[in-house]
C-alpha positions as CSV (number, residue, x, y, z in Angstrom):
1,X,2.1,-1.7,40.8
2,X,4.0,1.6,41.4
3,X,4.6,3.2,44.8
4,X,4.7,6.3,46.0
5,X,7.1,6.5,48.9
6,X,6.6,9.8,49.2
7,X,3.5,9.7,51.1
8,X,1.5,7.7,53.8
9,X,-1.8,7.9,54.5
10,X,-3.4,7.5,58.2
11,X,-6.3,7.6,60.4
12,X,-6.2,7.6,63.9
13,X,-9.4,5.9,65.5
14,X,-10.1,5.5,68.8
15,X,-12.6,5.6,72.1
16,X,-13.7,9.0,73.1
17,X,-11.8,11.1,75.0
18,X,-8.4,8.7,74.6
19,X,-6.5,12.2,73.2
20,X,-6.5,11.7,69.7
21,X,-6.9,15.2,68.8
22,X,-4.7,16.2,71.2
23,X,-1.9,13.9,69.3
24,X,-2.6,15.4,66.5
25,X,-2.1,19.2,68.4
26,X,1.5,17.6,69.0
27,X,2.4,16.1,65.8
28,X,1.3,19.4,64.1
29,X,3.4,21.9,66.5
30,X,6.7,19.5,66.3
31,X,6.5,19.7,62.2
32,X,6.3,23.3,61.9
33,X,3.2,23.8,60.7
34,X,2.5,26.7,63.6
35,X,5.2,29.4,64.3
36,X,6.5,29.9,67.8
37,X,4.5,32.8,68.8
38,X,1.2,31.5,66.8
39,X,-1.8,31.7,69.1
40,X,-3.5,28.5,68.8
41,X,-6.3,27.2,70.8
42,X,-6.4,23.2,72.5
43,X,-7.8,20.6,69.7
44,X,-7.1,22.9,67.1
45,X,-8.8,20.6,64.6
46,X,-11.9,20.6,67.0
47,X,-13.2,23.4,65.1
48,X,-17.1,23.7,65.4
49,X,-18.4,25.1,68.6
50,X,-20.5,22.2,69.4
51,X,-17.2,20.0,69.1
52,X,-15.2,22.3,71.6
53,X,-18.4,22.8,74.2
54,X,-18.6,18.7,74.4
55,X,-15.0,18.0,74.0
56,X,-15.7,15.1,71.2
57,X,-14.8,15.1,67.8
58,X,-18.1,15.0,65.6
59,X,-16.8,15.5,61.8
60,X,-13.5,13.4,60.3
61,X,-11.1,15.8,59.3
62,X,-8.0,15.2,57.5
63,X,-4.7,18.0,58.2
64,X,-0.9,16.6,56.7
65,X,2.7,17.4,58.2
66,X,5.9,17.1,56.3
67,X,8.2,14.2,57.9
68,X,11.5,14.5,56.2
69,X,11.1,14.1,52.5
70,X,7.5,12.4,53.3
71,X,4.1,14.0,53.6
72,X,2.0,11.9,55.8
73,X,-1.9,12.7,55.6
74,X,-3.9,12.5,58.6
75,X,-7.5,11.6,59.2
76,X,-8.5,12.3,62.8
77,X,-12.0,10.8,63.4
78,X,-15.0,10.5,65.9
79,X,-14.7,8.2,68.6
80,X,-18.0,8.1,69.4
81,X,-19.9,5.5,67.8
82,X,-23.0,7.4,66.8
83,X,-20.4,9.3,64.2
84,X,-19.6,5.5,63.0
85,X,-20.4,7.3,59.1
86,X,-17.1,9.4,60.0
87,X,-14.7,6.7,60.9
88,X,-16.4,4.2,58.1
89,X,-15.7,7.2,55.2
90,X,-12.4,8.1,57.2
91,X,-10.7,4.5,56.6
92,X,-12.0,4.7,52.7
93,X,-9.2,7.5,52.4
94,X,-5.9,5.6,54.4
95,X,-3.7,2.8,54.1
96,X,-3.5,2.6,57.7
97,X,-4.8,3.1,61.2
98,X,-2.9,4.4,64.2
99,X,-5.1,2.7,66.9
100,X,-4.8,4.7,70.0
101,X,-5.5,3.2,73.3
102,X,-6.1,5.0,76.9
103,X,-3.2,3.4,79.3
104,X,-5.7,3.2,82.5
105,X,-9.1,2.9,80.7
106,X,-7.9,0.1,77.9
107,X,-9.8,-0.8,74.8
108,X,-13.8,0.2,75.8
109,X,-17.1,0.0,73.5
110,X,-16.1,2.1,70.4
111,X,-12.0,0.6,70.3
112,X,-13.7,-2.1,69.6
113,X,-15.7,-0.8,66.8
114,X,-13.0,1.2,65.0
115,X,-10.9,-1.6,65.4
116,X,-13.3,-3.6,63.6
117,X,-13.6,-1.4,60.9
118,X,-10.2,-1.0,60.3
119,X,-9.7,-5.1,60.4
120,X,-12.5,-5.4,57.9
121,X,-10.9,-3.1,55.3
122,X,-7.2,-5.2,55.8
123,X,-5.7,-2.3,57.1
124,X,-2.3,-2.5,59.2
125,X,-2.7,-1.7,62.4
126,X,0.0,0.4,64.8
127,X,-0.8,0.6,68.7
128,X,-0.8,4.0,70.0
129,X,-0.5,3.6,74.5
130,X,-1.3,7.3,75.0
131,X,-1.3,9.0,78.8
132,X,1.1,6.7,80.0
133,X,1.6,9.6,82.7
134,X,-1.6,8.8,84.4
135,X,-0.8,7.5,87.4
136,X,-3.3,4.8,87.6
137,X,-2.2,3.4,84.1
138,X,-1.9,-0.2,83.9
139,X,-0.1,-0.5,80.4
140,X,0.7,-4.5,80.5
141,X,-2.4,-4.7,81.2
142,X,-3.8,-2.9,78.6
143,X,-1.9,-4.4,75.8
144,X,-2.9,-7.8,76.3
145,X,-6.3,-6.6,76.3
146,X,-6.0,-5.6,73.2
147,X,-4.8,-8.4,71.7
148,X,-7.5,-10.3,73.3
149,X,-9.8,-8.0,71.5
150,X,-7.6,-8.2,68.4
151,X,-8.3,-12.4,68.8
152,X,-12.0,-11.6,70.0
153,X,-12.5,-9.9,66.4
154,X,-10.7,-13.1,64.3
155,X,-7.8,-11.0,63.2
156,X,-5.5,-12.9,61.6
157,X,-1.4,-13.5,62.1
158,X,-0.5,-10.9,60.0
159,X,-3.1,-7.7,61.6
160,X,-2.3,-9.4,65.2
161,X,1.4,-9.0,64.7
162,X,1.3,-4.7,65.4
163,X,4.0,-2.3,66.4
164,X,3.5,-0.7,69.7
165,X,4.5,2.4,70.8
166,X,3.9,4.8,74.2
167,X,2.7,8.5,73.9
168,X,2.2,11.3,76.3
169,X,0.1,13.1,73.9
170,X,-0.2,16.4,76.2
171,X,3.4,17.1,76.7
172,X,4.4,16.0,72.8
173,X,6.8,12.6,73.3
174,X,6.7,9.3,72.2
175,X,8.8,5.7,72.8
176,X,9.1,2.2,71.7
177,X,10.9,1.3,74.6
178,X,9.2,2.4,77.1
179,X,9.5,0.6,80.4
180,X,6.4,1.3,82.9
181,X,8.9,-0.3,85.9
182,X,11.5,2.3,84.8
183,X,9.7,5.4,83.4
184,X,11.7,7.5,81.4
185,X,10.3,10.6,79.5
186,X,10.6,10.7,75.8
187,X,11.5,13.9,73.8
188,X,9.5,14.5,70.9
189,X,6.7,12.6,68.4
190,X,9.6,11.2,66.2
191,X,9.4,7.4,67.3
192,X,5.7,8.0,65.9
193,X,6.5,9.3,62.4
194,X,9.9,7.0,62.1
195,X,6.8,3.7,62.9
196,X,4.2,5.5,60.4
197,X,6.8,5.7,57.8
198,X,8.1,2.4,58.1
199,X,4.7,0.3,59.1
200,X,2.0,2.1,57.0
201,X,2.4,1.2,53.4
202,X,3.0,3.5,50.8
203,X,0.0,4.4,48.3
204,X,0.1,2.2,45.2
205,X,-1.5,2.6,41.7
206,X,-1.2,1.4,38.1
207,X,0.1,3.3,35.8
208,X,-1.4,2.3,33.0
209,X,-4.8,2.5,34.4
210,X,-7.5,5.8,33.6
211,X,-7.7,8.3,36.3
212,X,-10.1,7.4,39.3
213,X,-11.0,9.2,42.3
214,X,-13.3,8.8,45.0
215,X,-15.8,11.2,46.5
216,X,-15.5,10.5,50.9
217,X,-16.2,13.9,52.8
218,X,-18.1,17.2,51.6
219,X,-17.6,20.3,52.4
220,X,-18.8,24.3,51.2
221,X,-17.3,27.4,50.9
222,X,-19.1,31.0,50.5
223,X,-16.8,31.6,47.0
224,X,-16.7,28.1,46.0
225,X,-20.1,26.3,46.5
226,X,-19.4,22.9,47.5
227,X,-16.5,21.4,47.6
228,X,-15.5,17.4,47.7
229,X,-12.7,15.4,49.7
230,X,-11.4,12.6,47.8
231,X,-8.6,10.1,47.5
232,X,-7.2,9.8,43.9
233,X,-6.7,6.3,43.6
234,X,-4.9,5.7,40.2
235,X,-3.9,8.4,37.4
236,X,-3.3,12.4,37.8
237,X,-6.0,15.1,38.2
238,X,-5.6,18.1,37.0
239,X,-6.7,22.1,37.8
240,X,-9.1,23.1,34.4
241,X,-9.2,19.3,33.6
242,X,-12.3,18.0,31.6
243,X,-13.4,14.7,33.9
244,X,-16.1,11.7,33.9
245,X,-18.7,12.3,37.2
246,X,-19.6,9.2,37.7
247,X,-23.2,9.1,39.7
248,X,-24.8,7.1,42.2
249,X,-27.6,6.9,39.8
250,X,-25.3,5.2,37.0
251,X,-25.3,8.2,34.8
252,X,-22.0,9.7,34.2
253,X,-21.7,13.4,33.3
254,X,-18.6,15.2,32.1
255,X,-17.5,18.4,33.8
256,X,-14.3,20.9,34.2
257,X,-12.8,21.4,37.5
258,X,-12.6,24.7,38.6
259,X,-10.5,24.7,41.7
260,X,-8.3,21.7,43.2
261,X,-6.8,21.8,46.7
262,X,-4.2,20.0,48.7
263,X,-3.6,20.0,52.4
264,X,-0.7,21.5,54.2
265,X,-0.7,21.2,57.5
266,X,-4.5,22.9,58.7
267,X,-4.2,24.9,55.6
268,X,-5.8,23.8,51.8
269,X,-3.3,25.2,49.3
270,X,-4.2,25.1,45.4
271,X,-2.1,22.9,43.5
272,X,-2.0,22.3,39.6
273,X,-2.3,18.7,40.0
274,X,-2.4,15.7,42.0
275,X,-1.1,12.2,41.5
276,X,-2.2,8.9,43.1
277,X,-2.6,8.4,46.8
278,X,-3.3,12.3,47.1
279,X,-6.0,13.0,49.4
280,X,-7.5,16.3,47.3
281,X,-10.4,18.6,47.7
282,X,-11.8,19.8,44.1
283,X,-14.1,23.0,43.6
284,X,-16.8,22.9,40.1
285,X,-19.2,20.0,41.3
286,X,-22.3,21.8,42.6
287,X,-24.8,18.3,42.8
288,X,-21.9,15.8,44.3
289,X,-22.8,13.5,46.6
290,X,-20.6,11.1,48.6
291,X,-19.2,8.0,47.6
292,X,-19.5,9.1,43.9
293,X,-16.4,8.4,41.7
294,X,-14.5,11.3,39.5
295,X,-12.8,9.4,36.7
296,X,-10.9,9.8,32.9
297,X,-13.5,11.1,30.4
298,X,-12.4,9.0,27.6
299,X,-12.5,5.4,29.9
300,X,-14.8,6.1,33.3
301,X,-14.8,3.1,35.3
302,X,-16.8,4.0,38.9
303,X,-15.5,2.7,42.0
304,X,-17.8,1.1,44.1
305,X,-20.6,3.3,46.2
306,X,-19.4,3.4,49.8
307,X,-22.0,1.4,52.1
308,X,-22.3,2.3,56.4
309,X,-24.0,0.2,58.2
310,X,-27.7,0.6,59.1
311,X,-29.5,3.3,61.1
312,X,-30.6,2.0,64.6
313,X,-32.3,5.2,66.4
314,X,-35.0,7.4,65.1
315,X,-36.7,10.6,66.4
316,X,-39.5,12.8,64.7
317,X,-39.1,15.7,63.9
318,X,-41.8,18.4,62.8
319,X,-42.9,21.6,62.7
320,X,-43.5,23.6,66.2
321,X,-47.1,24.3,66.8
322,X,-47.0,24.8,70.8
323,X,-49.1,28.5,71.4
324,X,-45.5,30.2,71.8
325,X,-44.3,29.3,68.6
326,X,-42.6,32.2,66.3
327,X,-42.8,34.4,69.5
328,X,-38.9,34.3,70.4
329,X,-35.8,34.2,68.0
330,X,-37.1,31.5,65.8
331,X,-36.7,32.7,62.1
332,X,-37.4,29.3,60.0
333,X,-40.2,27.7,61.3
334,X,-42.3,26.9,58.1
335,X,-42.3,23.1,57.1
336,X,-40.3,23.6,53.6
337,X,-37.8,25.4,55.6
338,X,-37.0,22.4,58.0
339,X,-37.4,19.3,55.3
340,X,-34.4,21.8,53.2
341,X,-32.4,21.4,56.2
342,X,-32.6,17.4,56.5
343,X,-32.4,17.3,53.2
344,X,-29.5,19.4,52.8
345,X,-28.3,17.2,56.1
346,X,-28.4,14.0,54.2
347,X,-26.2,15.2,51.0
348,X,-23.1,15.4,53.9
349,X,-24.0,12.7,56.2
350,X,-24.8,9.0,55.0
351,X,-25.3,7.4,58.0
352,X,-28.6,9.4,58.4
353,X,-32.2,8.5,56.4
354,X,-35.2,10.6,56.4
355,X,-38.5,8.9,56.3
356,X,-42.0,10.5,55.1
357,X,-44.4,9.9,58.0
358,X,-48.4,10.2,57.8
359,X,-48.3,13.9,59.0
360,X,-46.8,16.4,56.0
361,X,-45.4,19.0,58.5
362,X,-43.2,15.9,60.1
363,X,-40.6,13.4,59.3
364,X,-39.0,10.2,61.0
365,X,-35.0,10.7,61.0
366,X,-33.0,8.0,61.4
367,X,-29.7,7.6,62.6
368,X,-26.5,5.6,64.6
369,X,-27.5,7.1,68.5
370,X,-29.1,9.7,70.5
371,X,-26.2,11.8,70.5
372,X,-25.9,11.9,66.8
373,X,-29.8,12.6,66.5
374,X,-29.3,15.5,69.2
375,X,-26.2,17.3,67.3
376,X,-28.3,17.4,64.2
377,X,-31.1,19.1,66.4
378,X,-28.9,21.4,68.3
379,X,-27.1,22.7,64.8
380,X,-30.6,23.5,63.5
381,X,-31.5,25.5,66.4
382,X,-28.3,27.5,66.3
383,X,-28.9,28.4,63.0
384,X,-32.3,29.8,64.1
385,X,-35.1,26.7,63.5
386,X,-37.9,25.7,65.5
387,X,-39.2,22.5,66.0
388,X,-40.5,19.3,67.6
389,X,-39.1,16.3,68.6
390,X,-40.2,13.3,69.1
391,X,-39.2,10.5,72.1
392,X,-36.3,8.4,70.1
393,X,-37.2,5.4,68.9
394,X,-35.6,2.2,67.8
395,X,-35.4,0.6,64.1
396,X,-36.1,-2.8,63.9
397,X,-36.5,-5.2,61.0
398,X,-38.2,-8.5,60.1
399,X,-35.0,-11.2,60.2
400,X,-36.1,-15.1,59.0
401,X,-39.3,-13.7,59.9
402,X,-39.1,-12.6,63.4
403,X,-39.4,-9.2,64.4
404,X,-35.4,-7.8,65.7
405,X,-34.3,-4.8,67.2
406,X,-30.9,-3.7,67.5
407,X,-28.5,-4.6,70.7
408,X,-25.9,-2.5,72.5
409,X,-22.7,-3.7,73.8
410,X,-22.2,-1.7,77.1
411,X,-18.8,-1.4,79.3
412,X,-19.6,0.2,82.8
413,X,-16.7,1.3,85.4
414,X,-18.2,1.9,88.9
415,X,-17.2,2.0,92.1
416,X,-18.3,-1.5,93.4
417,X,-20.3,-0.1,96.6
418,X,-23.1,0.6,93.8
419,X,-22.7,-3.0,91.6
420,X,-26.3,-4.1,93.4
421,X,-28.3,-1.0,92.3
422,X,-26.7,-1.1,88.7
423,X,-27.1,-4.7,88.3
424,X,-30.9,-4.2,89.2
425,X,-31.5,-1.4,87.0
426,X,-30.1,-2.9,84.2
427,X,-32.3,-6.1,84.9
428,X,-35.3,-3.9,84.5
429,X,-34.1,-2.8,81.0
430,X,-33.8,-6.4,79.7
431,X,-30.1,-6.1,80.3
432,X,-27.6,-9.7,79.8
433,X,-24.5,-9.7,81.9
434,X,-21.1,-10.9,80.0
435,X,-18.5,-9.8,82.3
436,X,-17.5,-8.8,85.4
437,X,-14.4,-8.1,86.5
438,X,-12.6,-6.3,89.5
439,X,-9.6,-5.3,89.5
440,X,-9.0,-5.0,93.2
441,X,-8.9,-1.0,92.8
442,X,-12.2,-0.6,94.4
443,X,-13.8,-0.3,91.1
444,X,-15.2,-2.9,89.0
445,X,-15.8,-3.0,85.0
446,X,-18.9,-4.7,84.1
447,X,-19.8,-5.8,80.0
448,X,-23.6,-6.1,79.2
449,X,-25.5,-6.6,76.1
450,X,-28.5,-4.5,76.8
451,X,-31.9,-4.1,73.8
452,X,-30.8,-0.4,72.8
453,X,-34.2,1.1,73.6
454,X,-33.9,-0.2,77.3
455,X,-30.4,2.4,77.5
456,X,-32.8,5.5,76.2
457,X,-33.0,7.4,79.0
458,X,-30.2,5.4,81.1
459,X,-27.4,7.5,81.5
460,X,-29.3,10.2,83.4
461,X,-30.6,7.5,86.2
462,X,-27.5,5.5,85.7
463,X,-25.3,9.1,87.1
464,X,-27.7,9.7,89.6
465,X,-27.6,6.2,91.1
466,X,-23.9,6.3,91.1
467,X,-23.0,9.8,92.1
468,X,-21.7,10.9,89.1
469,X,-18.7,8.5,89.7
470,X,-19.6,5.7,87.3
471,X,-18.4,5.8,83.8
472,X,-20.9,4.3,80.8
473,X,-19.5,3.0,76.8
474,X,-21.6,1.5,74.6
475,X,-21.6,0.3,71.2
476,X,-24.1,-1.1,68.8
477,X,-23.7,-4.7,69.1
478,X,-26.4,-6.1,66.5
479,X,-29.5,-7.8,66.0
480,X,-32.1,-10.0,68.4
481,X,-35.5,-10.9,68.6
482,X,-37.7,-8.5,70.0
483,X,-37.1,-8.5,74.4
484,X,-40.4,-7.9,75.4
485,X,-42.2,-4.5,77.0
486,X,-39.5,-2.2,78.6
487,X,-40.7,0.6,80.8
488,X,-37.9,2.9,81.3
489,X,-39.2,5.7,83.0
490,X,-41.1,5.3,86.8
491,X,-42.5,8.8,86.7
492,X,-45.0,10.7,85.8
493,X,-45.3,14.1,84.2
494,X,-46.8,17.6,86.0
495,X,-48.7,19.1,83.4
496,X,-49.7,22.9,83.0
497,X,-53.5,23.1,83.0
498,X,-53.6,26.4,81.5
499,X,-51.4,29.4,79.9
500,X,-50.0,32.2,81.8
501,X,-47.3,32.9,83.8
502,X,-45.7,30.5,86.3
503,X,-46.2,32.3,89.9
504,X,-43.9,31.4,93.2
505,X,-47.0,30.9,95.2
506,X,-48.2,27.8,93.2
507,X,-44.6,26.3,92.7
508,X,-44.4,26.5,96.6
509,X,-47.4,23.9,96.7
510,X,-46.4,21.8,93.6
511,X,-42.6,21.1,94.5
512,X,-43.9,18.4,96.9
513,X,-45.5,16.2,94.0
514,X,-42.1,16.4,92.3
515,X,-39.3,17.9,90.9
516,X,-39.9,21.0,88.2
517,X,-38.3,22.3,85.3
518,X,-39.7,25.7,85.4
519,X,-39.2,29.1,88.0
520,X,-41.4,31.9,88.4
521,X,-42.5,33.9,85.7
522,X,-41.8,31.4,83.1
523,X,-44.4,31.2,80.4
524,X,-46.3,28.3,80.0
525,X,-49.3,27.1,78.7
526,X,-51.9,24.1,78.7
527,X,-50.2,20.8,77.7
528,X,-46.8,21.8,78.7
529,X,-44.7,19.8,80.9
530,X,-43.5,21.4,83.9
531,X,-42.3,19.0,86.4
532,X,-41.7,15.4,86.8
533,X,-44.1,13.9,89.0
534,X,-42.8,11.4,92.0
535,X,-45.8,8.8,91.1
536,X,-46.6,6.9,88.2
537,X,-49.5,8.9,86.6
538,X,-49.8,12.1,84.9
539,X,-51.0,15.2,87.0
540,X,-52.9,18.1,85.4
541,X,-51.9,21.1,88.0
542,X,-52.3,24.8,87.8
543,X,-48.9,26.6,87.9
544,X,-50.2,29.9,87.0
545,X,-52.2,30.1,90.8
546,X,-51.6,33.3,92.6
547,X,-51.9,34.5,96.4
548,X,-55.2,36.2,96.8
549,X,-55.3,39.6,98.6
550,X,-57.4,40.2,101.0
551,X,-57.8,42.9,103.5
552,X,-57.6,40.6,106.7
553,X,-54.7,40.2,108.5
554,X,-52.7,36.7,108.7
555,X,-49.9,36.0,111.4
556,X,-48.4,34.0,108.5
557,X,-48.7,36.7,105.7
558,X,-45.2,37.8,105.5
559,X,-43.6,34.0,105.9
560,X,-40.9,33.5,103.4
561,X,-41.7,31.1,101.1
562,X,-38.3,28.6,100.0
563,X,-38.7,27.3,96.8
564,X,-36.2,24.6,95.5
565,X,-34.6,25.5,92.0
566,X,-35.9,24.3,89.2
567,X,-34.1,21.6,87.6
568,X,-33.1,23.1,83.7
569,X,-33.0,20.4,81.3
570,X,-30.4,20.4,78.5
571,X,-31.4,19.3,74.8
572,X,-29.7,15.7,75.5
573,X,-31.7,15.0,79.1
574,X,-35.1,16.4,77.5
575,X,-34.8,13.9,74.6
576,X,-34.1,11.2,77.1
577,X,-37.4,12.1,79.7
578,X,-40.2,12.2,77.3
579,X,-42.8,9.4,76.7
580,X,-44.4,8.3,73.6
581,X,-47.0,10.8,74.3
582,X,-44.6,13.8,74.9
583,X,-42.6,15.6,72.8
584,X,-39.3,18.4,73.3
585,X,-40.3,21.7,71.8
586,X,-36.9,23.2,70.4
587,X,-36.5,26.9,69.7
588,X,-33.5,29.1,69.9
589,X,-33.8,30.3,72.7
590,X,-35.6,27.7,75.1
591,X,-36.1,23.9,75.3
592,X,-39.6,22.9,76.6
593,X,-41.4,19.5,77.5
594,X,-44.6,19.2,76.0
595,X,-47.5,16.6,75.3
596,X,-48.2,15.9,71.6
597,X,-51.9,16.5,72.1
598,X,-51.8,19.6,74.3
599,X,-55.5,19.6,75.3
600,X,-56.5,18.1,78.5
601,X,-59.9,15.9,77.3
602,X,-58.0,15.0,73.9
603,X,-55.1,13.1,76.1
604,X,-57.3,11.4,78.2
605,X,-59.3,10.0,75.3
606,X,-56.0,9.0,73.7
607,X,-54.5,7.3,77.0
608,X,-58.0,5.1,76.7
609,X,-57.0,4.3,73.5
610,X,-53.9,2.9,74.2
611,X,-54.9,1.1,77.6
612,X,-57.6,-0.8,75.2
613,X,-55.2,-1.2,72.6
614,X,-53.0,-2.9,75.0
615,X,-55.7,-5.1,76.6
616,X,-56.7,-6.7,72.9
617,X,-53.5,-6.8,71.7
């Protein structure tokens, strides 16, 4: 096998938040690729808006610097688990992983799915210590965590035995020698780039064997069309070259490339060809999918189709038919124009499925988490849909002939004042303790496996309960048998009993039942949700009542009357409050609770229903 030592090929995976992207900020400033008076905003491969405004990384992207006489690709993915399709395609494209680590938090939830990952596909491992500033970090500590972890996942000698080296990913330094007793500042990312060189292996290929490339990541341009990421494997590719498109279908079509692409720095520059190991992007395909192989026209030999694992969340989503739809800025609300969009979703994303369901204005999309399922949502309404969704729901599957549903692996900091009240609320959700420990901090880090429909909702009460202090990882874990009934929500819904226009005088009489989502003047109408009632039940209640005038004379008339704000639900928290029978009505310019049957007589025959249903079954 040849090598190209010319090249190295990385991904860097990691927990959320750990500073991955802000390594990469460093790596990219130190090797020149921005000049010295270059305006350049934080995360600078954070590029949607979506990814700046939560400060995660949702889409794998790959950028290069020049180290020496080697160019060393980069692959910077999601640490967030519901992107697992990212990091899955990411690790397709490397011949290594830079495994970045937090030096206070140590390896939580989603470390430990990268790293398995990256263990499954053999890939050598280097440990990245980053924010080893912080002045809580504990960075022995740390360490041999992760080699328990790297033990807990059956690596073997070879993947355990890892370089390690500390970062301060903010201020741009780097050390192997770094002594937390005796703290001394490095000076730049070059112990970093000296380990990738050395540890990462060079790309290899045959030379005698056809040309073969594989199709990872997709991507569009408004000259172009689309355009397709992919690793060349063995052989050269050429600009104008006549190639074999091999198909997921098994056909195999020959077609010319118009345009091919290489990366320099955040920059794609055309090239005239590309050898092995090259990670390329490649203009002329209009129909390519991912995970389909480009190969030699005279000998195409397809690479195996890249397989993620399963879908474990669901959520409906159809048409909006609440009485204010197509009244604000919603301009694609038809049924054809939403199924495009989720069909045009699943061409870039393989980790979703859409299902058919038995209504033909709605569809059942699947997918890894809530937070995946609500970025999907919240693109479509920036881009001017509306909609409704559905309360998420999980997959399950028939194993050995038992009905499963998918588990989550859940790491929880918290101050341990609050341990009782966490303990119990996770009891209530079918919850199974693993770990507790406390590091004599004041705070202690449990690890539960919880049923992943029992977390659907969680976070919200689990903040509330804690003050905002605690901190909540989780990761899909995978299959048991079914747990039972879970009832995640205690409360009830305040429901508008009629359209019109939200007046202060009725909300000053309805913010005892509860707490409420909408102020004066907001329009509502008959079915929607307005508040969240403090008892179990549902409560039909007029929100549109005014003050009567009347020409008599009151020693209370002109009392002021102090109404609480309402409480103004984001996208993510509406998705996590409704009930089977409620749905989140999703427009550009609003967010709204709603019932799915938005007539008063209808619900209550349908509540029957269930209640009998229940009963018998």
């Amino acid at each position: 096998m040849a090598i190209r030592r010319d090249l190295r090929n990385v991904a860097i995976v990691a927990h959320v938040d750990h500073g991955k992207t802000t390594l990469v900020d460093g790596l990219l400033w130190q090797s020149g690729a921005f000049r010295a008076n270059q305006d350049v905003a934080e995360r600078v491969m954070d590029s949607m808006d979506l990814e700046r405004e939560k400060g995660i990384t949702i889409l794998a992207k790959n950028t290069a610097v020049q180290y020496g006489d080697v160019k060393v690709n980069i692959i910077d993915t999601p640490g967030h688990a519901d992107f697992g399709g990212e990091v899955e395609r990411g690790l397709t494209m490397v011949d290594g992983v830079l495994l970045l680590v937090d030096s206070s938090e140590g390896p939580l939830p989603q470390t430990r799915f990268v790293l398995r990952k990256a263990l499954e596909a053999r890939l050598p491992v280097i440990l990245v210590v980053n924010k080893v500033d912080r002045p809580d970090a504990r960075i022995r500590e740390v360490v041999d965590e992760v080699y328990e972890l790297f033990l807990d996942l059956d690596a073997d000698e070879s993947q355990i035995d890892f370089p390690i080296v500390y970062t301060n990913g903010k201020d741009g330094w780097a050390s192997v020698d770094y002594d937390p007793e005796n703290p001394v500042d490095g000076s730049d990312l070059r112990p970093l780039l000296d380990l990738i060189v050395e540890h990462i292996p060079a790309p290899t290929h045959d030379e005698d064997h056809p040309l073969q490339a594989l199709v990872t990541n997709l991507d569009s341009s408004p000259y172009l069309g689309r355009i397709a990421l992919a690793r060349v494997r063995h052989g050269v590719i050429r600009r104008g070259q006549q190639i074999s498109w091999c198909r997921t279908d098994g056909s195999i079509e020959k077609v010319k490339i118009t345009d091919l692409f290489v990366t320099e720095a955040l920059e794609r520059v055309e090239a005239e060809e590309a050898g092995p190991g090259e990670i390329i992007a490649i203009a002329g395909l209009d129909e390519v999918t991912i995970g389909e192989t480009l190969a030699d026209p005279e000998d195409p030999r397809p690479l195996p189709v890249l397989h993620v694992d399963d879908p474990s969340l669901s959520v409906t989503i159809g048409i909006n038919n609440s009485p204010l739809a197509g009244t604000e800025k919603g301009t694609k609300v038809t049924a054809r124009l939403i199924k495009n969009r989720l069909d045009a979703e699943l061409v870039g994303n393989v980790s979703l499925r859409v299902v058919p369901t038995d209504r033909p204005d709605a569809w059942e999309v699947q997918g890894r988490g809530e937070l995946q399922l609500a970025v999907l949502v919240e693109l479509m309404r920036r881009e001017g849909y509306e909609m409704t969704v559905g309360k998420p729901q999980v997959v399950t599957k028939e194993i050995d002939g038992k009905l499963c549903e998918p588990m989550e692996r859940m790491t929880i900091d918290i101050p341990e004042d609050y341990v009782g009240v966490v303990t119990q609320l996770l009891a209530l959700r079918r919850g199974r303790m693993e770990q507790m420990v406390n590091h004599g901090t004041g705070w202690v880090r449990m690890d539960y496996v919880v049923p992943a429909r029992g977390l659907i909702g969680f976070r919200t009460e689990f903040l509330t309960e804690t003050r905002g202090t605690g901190i909540l990882n989780h990761v899909f874990d995978g299959w048991e048998p079914w747990h039972g009934e879970i009832r995640t929500r205690p409360t009830g819904s305040l429901v508008a009993d009629r359209a019109g226009r939200v007046a202060s005088f009725a909300l000053f009489g309805l913010q005892e039942r509860g707490i409420m989502f909408v102020g004066p003047g907001t329009e509502v109408y008959e079915g929607m949700i307005v508040g969240e009632n403090a008892r179990q039940e549902d409560l039909d209640v007029n929100a549109v009542r005014e003050k009567k005038l009347t020409n008599m004379r009151s020693s209370t008339a002109d009392e002021l009357e102090r109404l609480v704000p309402p409480k103004i639900l984001s996208l993510d928290q509406a998705l996590e409050f409704v009930r089977e029978d409620e749905c989140v009505e999703v427009t550009p310019s609003a967010v709204r609770l709603r019932k799915v049957h938005l007539d008063q007589t209808t619900r209550v025959k349908m509540a029957r229903q269930r209640t009998r249903e229940k009963v018998t079954g």
